[in-house]
C-alpha positions in Angstrom: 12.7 -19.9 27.3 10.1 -18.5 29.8 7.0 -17.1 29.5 9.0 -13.9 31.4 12.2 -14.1 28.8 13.6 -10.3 28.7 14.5 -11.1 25.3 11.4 -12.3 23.9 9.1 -10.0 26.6 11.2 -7.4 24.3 10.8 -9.2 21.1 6.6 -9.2 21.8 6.8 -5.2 22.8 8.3 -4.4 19.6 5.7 -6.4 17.5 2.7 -4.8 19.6 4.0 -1.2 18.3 4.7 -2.3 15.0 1.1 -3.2 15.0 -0.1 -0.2 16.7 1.8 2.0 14.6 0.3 0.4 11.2 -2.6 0.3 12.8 -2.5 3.9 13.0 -1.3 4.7 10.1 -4.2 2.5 8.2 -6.7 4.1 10.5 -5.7 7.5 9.2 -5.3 6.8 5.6 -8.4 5.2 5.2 -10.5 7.8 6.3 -8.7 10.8 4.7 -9.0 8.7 1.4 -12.4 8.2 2.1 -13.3 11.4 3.0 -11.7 13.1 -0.1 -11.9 10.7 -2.6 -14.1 7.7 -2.3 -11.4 4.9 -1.8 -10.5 2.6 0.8 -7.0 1.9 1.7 -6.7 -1.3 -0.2 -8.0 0.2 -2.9 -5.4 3.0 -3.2 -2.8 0.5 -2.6 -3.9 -1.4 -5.4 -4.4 1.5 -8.0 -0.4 2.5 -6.9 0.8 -1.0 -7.7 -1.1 -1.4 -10.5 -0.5 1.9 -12.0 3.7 1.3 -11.9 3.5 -1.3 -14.6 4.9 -1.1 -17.8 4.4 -2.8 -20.8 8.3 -4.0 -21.1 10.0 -7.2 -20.4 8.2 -8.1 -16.8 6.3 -4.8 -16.3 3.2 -6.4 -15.7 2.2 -8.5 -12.3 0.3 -11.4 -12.4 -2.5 -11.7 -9.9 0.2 -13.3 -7.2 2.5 -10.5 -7.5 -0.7 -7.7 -7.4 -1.5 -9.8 -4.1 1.4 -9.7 -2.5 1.9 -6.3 -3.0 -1.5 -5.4 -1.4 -1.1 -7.4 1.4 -4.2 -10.0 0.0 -5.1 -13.4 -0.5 -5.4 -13.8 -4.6 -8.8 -14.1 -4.6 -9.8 -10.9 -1.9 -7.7 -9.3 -4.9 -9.5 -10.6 -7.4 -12.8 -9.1 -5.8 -11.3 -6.2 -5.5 -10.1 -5.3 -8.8 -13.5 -6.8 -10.0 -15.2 -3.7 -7.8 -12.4 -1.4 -9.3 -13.0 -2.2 -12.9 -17.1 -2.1 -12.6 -16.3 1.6 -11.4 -14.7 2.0 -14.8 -11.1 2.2 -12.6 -9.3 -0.7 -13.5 -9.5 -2.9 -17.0 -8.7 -6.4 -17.7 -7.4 -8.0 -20.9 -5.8 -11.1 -22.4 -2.1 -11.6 -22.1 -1.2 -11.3 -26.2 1.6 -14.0 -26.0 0.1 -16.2 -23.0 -4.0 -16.4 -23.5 -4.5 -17.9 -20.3 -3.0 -14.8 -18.5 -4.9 -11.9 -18.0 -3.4 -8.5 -17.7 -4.8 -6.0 -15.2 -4.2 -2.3 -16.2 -5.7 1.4 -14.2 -7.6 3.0 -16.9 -7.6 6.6 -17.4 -10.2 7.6 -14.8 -8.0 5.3 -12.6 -4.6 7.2 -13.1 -6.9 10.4 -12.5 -8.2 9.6 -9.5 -4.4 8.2 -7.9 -3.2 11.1 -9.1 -5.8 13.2 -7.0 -5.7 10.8 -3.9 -1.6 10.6 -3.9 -1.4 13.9 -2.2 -3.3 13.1 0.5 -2.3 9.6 1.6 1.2 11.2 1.3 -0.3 14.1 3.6 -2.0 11.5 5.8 1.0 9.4 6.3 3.1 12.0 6.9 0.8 13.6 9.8 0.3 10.0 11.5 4.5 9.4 11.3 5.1 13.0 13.4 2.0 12.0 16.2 4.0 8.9 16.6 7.4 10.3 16.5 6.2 11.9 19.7 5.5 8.2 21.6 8.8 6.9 22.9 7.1 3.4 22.0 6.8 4.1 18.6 9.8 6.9 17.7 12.3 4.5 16.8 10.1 3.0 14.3 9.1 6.3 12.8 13.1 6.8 12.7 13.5 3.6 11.0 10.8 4.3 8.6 12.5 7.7 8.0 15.7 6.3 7.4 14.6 3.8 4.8 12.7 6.9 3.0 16.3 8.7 2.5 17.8 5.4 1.7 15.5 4.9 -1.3 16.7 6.2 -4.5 14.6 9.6 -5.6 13.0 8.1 -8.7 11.5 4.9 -7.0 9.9 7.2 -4.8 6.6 8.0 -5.1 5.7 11.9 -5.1 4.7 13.6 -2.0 
């Protein structure tokens, strides 16, 4: 293979407007969230993770889990639900059958506030998906996104 491949000259267009796209879509929910309710991104994300456990056989993540899901190393998570908690957000306690693990749970003012900002990252990432729709570049990802959405049962969805 050749620095001018057609294949992977295609393959490297595809990843530069996947990154554009998220990009844009970050771009936008961060500063709606922001604007309207105080939170970054990352700290939405990780009040929506958080706030889908359960206290049944494997309903709670352990830090790895909470990590992946945001898209963080372990211990940028770790600071991060240490800023959410000293906000009165976010709680921590001890495992009760493992007392080396330590639970992470959205308090009541946490589930309030995702509750209020829900509506508009849903709003933002809806607005940012139709201005790309209209970018040849970027429609067929917007499809694709699309098309996952209808493919995702209705109560693993999150409400818009």
């Amino acid at each position: 293979m050749t620095a001018t491949d057609p294949t992977m000259t295609a393959l490297a267009h595809s990843w530069s407007a996947l990154s554009l796209l998220h990009g844009r879509i970050e771009g936008r929910i961060e500063s709606a969230l922001q604007a309207a309710h105080g939170l970054s991104a990352r700290e939405y994300s990780l009040l929506d993770v958080l706030g889908r456990q359960h206290d049944g056989e494997g309903g709670h993540l352990q830090m790895r889990q909470v990590a992946d899901s945001v898209v963080l190393s372990q211990s940028a998570t770790t600071r991060l639900v240490t800023r959410l908690e000293e906000r009165g957000l976010l709680s921590r306690y001890l495992c009760p059958t493992d007392r080396r693990g330590i639970y992470t749970d959205v308090t009541d003012a946490g589930r309030r506030l995702l509750e209020e900002a829900r509506p508009t990252h849903n709003s933002a990432l809806r607005e940012e998906l139709d201005q790309a729709a209209a970018q040849p570049a970027l429609a067929p990802l917007v499809d694709a996104i699309r098309r996952l959405q209808a493919n995702t049962p209705p109560d693993s969805r999150q409400a818009s």
